[in-house]
PyMOL Python script that loads the backbone (N, CA, C, O; Angstrom):
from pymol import cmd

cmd.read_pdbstr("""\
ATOM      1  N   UNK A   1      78.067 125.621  58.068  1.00  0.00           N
ATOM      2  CA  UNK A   1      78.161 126.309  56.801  1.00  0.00           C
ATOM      3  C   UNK A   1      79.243 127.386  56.838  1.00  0.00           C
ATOM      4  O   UNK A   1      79.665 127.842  55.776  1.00  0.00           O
ATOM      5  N   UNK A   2      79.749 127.848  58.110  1.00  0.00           N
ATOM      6  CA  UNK A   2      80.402 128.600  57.838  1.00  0.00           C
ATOM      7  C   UNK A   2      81.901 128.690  57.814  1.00  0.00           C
ATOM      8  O   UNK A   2      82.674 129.612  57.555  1.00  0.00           O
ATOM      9  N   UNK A   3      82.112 127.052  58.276  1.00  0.00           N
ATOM     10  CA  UNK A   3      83.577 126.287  57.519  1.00  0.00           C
ATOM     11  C   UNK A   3      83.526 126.513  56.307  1.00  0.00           C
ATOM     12  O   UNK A   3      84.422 127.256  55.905  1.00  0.00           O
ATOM     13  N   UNK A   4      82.624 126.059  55.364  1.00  0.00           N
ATOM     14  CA  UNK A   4      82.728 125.868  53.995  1.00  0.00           C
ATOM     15  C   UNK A   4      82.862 127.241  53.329  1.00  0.00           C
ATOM     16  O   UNK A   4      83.518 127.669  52.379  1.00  0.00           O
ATOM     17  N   UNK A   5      82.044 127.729  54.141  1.00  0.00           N
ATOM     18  CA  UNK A   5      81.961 129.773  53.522  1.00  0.00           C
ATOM     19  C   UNK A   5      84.019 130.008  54.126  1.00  0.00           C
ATOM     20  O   UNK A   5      84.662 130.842  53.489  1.00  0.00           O
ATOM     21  N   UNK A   6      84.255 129.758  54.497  1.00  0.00           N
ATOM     22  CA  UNK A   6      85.537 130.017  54.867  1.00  0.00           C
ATOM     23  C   UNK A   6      86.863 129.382  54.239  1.00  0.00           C
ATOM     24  O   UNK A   6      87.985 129.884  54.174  1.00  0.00           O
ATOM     25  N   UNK A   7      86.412 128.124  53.792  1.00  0.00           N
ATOM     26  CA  UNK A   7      87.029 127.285  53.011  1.00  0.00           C
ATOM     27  C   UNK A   7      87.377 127.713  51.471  1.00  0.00           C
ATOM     28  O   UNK A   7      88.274 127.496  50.656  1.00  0.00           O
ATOM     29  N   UNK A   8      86.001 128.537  51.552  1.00  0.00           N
ATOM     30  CA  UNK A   8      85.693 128.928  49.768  1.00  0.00           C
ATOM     31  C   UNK A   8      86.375 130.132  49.518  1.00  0.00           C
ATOM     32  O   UNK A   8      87.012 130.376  48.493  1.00  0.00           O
ATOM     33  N   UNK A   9      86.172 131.127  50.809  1.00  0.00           N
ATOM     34  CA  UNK A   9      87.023 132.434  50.457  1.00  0.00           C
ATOM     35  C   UNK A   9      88.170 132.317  50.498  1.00  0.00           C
ATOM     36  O   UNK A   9      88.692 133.048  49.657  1.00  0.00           O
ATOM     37  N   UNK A  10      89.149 131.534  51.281  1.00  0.00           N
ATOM     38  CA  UNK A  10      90.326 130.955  50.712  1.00  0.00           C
ATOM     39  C   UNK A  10      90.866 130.885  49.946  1.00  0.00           C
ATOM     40  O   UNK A  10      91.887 131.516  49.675  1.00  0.00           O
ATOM     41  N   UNK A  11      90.145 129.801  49.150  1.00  0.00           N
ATOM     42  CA  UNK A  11      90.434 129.697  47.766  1.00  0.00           C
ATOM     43  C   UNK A  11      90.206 130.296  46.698  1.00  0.00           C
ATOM     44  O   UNK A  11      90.762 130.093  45.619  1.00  0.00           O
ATOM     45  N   UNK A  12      89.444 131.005  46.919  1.00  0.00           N
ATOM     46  CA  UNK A  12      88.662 132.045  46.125  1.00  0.00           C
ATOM     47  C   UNK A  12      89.960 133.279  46.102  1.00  0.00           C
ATOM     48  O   UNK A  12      90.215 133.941  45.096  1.00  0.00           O
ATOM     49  N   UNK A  13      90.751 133.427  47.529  1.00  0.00           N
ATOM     50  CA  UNK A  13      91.289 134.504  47.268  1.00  0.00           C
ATOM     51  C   UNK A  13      93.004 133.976  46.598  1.00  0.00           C
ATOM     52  O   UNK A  13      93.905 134.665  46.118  1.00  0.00           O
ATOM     53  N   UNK A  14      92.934 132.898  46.770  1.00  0.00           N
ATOM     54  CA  UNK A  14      94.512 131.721  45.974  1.00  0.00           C
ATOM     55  C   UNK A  14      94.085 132.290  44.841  1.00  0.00           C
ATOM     56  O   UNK A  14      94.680 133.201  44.264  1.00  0.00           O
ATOM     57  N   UNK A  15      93.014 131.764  44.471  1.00  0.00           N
ATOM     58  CA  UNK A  15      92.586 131.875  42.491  1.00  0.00           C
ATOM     59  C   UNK A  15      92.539 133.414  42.142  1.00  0.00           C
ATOM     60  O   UNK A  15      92.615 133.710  40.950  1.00  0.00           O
ATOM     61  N   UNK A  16      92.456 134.125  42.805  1.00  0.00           N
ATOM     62  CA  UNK A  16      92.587 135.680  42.494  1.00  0.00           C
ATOM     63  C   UNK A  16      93.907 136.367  42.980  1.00  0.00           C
ATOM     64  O   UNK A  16      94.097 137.550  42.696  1.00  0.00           O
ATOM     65  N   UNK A  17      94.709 135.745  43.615  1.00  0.00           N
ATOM     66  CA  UNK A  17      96.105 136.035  43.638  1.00  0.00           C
ATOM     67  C   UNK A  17      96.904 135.369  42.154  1.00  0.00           C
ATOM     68  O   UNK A  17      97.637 135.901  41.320  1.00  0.00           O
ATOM     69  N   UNK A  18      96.398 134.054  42.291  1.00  0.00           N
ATOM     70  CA  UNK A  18      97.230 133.439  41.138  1.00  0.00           C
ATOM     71  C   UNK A  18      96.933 134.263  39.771  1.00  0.00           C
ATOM     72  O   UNK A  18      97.836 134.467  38.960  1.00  0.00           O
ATOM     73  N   UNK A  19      95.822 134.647  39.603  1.00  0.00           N
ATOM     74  CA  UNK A  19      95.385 135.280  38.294  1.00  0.00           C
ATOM     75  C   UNK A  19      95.947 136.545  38.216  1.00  0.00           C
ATOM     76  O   UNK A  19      95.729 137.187  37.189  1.00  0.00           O
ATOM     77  N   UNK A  20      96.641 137.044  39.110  1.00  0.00           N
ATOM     78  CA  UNK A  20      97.183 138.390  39.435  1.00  0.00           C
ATOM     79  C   UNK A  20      98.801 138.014  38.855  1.00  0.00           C
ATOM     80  O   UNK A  20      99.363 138.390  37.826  1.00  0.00           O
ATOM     81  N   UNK A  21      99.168 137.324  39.711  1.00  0.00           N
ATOM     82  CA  UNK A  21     100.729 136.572  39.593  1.00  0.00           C
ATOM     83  C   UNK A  21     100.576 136.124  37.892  1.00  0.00           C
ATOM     84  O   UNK A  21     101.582 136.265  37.195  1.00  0.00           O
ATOM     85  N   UNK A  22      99.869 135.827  37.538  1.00  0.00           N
ATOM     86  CA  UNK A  22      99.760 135.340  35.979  1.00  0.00           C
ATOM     87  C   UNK A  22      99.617 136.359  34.676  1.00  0.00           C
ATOM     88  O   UNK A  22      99.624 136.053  33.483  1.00  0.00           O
ATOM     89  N   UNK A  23      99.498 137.557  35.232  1.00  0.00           N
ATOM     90  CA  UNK A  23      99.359 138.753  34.326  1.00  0.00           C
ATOM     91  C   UNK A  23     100.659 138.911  34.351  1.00  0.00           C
ATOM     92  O   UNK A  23     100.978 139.873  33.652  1.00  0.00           O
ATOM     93  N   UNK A  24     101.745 138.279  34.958  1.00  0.00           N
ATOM     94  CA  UNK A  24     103.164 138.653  34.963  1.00  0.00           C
ATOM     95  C   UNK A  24     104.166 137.238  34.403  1.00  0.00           C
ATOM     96  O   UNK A  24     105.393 137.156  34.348  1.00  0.00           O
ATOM     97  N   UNK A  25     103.353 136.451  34.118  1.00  0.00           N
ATOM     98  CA  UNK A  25     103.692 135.146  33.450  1.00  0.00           C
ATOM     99  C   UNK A  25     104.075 134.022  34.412  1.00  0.00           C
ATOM    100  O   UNK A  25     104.786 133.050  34.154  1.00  0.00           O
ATOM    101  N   UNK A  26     103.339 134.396  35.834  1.00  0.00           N
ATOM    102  CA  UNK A  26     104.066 133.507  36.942  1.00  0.00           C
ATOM    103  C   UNK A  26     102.646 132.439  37.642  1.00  0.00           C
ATOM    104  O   UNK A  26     101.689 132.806  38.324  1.00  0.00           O
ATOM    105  N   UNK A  27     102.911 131.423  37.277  1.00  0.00           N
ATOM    106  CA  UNK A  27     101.531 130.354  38.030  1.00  0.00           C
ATOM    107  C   UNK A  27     101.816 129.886  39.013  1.00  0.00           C
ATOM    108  O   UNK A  27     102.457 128.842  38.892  1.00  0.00           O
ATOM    109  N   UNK A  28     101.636 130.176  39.901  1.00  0.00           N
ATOM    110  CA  UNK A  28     102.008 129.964  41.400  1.00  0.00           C
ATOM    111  C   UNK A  28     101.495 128.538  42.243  1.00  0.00           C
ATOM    112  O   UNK A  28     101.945 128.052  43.281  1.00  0.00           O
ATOM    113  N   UNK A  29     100.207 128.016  41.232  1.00  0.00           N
ATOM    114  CA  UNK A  29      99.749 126.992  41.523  1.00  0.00           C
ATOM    115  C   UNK A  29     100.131 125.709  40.563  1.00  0.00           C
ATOM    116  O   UNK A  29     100.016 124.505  40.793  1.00  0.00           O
ATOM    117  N   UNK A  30     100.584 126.343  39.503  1.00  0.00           N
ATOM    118  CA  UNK A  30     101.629 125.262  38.495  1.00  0.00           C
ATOM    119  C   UNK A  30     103.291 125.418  39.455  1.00  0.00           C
ATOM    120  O   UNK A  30     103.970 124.402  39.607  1.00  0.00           O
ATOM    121  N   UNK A  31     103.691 126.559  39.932  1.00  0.00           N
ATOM    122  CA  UNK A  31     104.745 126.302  40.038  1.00  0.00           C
ATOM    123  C   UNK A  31     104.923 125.394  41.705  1.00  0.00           C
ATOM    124  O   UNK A  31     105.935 124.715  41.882  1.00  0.00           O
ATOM    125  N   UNK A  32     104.046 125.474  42.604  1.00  0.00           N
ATOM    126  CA  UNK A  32     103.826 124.419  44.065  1.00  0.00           C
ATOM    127  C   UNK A  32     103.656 123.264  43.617  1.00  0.00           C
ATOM    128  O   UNK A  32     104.411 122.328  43.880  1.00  0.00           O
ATOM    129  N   UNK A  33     102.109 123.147  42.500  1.00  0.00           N
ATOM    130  CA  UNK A  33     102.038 121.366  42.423  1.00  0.00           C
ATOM    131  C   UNK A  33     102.973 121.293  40.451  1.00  0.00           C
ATOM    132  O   UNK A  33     102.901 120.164  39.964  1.00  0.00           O
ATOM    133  N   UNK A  34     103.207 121.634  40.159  1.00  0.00           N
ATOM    134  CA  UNK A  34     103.658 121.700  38.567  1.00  0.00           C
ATOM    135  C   UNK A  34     104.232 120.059  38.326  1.00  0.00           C
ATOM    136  O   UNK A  34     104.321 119.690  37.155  1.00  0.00           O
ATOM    137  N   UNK A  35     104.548 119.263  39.227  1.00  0.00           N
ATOM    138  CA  UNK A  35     105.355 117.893  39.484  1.00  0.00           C
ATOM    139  C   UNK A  35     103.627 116.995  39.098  1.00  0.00           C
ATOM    140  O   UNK A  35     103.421 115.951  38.480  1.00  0.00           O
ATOM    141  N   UNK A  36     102.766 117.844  39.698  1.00  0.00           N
ATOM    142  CA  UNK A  36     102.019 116.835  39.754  1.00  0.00           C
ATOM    143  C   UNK A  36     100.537 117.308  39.397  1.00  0.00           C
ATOM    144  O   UNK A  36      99.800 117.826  40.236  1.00  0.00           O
ATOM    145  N   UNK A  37     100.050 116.999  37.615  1.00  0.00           N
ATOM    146  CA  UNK A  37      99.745 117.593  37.468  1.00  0.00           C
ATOM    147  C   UNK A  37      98.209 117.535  37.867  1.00  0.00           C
ATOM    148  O   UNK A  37      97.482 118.476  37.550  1.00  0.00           O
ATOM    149  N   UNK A  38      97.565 116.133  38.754  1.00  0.00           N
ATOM    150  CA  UNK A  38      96.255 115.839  39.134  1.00  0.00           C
ATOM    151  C   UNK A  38      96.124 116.727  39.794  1.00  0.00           C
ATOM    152  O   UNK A  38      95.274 117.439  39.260  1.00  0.00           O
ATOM    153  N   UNK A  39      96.494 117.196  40.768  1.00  0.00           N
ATOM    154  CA  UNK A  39      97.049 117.912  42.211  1.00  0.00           C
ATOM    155  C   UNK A  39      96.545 119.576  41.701  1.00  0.00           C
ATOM    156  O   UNK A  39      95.627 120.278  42.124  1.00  0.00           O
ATOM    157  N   UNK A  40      97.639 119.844  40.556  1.00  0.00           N
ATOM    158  CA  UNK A  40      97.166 121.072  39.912  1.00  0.00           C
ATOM    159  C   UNK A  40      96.059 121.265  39.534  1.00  0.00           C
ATOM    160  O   UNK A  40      95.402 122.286  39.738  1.00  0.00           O
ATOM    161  N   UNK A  41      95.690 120.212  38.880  1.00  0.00           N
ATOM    162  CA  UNK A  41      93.954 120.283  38.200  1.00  0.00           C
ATOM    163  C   UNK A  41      92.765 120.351  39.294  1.00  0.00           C
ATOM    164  O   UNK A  41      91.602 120.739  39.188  1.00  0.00           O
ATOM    165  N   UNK A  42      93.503 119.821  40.396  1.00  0.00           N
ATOM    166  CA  UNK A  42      92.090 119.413  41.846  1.00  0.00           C
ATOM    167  C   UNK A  42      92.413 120.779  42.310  1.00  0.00           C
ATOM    168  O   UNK A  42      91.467 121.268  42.929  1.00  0.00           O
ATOM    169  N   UNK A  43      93.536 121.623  42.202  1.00  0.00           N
ATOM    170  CA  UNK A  43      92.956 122.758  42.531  1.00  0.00           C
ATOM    171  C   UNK A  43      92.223 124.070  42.041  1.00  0.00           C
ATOM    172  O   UNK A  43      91.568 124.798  42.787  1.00  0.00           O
ATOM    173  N   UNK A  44      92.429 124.288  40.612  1.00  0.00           N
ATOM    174  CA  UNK A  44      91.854 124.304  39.696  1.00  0.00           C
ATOM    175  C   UNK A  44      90.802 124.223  39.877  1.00  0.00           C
ATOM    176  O   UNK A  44      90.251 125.293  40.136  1.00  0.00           O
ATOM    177  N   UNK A  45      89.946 123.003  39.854  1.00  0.00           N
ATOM    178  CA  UNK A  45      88.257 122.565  40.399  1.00  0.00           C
ATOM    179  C   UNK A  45      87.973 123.079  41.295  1.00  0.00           C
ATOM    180  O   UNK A  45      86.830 123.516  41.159  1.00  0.00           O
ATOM    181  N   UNK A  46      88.607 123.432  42.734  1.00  0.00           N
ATOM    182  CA  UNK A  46      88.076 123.656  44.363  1.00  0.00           C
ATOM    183  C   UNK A  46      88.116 124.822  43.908  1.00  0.00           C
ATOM    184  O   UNK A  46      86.983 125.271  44.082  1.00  0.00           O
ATOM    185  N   UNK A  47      88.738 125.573  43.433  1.00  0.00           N
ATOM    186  CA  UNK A  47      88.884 127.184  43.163  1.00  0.00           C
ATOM    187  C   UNK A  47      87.358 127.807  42.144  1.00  0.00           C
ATOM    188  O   UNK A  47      86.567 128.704  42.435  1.00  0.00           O
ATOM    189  N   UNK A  48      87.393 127.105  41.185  1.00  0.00           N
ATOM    190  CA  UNK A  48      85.962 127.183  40.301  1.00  0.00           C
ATOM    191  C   UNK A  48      84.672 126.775  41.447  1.00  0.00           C
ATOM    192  O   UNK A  48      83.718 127.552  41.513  1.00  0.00           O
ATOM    193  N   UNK A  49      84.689 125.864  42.096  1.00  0.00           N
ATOM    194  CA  UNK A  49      83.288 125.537  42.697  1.00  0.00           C
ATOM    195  C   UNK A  49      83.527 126.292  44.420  1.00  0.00           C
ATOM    196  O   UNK A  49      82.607 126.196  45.232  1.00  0.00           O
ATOM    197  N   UNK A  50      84.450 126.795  44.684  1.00  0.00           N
ATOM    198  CA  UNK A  50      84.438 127.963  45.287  1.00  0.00           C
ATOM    199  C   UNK A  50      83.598 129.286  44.643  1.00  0.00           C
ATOM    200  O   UNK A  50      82.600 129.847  45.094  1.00  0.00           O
ATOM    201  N   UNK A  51      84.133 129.482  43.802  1.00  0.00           N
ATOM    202  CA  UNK A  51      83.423 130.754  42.991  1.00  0.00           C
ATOM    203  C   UNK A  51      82.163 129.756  43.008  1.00  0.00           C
ATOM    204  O   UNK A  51      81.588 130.285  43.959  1.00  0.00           O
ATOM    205  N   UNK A  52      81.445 128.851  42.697  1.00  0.00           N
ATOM    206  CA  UNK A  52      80.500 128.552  42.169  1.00  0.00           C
ATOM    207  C   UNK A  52      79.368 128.833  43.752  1.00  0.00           C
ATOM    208  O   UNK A  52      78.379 129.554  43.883  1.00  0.00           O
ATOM    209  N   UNK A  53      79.947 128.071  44.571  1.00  0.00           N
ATOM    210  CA  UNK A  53      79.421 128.562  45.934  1.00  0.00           C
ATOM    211  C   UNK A  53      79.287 130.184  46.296  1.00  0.00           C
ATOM    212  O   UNK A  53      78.192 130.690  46.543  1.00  0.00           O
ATOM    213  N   UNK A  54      80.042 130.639  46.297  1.00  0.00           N
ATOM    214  CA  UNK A  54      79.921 131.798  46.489  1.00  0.00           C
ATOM    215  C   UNK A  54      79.191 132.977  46.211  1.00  0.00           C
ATOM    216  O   UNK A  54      78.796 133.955  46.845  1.00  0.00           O
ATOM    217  N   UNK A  55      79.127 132.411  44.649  1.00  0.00           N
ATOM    218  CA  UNK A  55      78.084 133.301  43.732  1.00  0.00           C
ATOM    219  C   UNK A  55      76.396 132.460  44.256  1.00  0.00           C
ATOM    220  O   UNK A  55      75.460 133.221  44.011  1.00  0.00           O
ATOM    221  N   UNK A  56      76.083 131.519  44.696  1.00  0.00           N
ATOM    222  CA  UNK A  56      74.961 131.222  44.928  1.00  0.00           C
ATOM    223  C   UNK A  56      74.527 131.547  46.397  1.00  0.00           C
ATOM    224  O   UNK A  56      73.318 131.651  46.607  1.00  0.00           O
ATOM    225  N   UNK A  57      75.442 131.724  47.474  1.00  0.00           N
ATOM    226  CA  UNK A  57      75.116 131.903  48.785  1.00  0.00           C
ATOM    227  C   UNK A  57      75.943 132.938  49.290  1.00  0.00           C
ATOM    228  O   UNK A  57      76.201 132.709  50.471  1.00  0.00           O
ATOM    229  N   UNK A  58      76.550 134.158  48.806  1.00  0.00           N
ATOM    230  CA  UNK A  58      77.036 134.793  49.248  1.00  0.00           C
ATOM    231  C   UNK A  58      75.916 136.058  49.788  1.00  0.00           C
ATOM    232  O   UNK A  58      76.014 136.518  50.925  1.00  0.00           O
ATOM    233  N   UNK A  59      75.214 136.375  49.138  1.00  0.00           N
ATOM    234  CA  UNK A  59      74.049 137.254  49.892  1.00  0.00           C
ATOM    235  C   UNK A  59      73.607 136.611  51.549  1.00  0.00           C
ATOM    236  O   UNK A  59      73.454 137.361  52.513  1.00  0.00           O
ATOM    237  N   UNK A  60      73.483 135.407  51.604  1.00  0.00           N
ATOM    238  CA  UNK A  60      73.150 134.507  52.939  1.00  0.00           C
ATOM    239  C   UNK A  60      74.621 135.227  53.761  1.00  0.00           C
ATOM    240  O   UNK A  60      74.849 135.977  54.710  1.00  0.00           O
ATOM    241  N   UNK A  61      75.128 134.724  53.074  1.00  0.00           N
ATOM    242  CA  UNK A  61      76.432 134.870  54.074  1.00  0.00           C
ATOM    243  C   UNK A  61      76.918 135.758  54.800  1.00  0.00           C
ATOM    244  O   UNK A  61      77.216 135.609  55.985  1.00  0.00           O
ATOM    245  N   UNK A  62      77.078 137.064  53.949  1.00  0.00           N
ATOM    246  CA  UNK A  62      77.208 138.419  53.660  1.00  0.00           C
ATOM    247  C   UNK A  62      76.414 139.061  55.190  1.00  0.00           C
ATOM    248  O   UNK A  62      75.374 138.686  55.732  1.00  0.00           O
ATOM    249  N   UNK A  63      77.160 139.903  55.491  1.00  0.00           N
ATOM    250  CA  UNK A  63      76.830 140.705  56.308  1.00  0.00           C
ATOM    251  C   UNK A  63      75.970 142.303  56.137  1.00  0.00           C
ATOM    252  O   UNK A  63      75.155 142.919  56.824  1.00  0.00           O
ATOM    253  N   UNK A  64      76.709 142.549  54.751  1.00  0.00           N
ATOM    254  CA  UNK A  64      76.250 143.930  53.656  1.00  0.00           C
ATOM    255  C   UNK A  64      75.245 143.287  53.211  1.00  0.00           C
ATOM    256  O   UNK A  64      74.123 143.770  53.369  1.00  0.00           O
ATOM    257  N   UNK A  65      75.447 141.833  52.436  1.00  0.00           N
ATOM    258  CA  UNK A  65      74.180 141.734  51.573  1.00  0.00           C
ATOM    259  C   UNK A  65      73.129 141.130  51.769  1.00  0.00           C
ATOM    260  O   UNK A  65      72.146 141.169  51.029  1.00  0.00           O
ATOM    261  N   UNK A  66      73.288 140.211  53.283  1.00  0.00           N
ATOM    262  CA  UNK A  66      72.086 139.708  53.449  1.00  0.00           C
ATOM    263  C   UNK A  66      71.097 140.383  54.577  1.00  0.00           C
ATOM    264  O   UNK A  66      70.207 139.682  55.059  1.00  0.00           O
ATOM    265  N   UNK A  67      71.270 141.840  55.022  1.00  0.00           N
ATOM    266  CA  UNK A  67      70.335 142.639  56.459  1.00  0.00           C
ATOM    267  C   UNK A  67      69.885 143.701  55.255  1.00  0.00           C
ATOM    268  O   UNK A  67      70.556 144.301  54.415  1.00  0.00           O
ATOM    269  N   UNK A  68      68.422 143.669  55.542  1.00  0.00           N
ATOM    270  CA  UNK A  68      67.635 144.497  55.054  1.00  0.00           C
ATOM    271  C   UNK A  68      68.237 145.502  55.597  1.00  0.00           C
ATOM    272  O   UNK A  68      67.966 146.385  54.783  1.00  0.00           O
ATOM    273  N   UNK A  69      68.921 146.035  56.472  1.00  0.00           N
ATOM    274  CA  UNK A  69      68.858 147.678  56.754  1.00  0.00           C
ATOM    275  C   UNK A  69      70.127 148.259  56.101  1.00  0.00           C
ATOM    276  O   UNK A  69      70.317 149.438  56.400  1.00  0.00           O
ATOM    277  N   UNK A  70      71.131 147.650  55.197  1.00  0.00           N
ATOM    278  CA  UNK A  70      72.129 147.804  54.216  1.00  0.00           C
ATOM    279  C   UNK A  70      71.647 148.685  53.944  1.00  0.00           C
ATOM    280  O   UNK A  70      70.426 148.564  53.839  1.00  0.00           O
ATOM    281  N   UNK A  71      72.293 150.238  53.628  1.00  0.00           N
ATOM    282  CA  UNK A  71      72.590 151.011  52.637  1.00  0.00           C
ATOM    283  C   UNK A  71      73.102 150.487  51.577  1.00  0.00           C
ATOM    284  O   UNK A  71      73.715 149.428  51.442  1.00  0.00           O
ATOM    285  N   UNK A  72      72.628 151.820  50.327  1.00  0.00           N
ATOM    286  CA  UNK A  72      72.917 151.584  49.262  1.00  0.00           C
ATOM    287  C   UNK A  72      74.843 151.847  48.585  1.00  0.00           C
ATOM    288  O   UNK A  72      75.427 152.373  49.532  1.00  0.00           O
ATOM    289  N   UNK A  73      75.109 151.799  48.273  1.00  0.00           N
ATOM    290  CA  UNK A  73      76.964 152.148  47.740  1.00  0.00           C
ATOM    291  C   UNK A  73      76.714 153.299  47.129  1.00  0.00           C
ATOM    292  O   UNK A  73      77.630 153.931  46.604  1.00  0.00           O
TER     293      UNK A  73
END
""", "prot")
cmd.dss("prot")
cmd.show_as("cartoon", "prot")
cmd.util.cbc("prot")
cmd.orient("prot")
């Protein structure tokens, strides 16, 4: 599991760079696959069901969020 937890923050952190790069009119993942646009769309998907993973097992994962003896922020 903790390939996939690793796999996801990855991408997780592509899709939050690109969304950064895109407040400036620049798609960084249109402009690598832009030739091809399945390619673009499959990443697109891995990036969403990244977030989708993440938001369901990230407390497990989590070092802060999954030990009862966490302080509060």
């Amino acid at each position: 599991m903790k390939g996939l937890h690793m796999i996801a923050f990855i991408l997780l952190v592509i899709g939050g760079l690109n969304w950064g790069l895109f407040a400036f009119d620049f798609n960084l993942v249109s402009y690598i696959f832009g030739s091809v646009a399945w390619l673009e769309q499959l990443v697109y998907i891995l990036v969403s069901l990244s977030a989708l993973l993440e938001i369901f097992t990230h407390k497990a994962n989590c070092k802060h969020c999954g030990s009862k003896s966490a302080g509060t922020m």
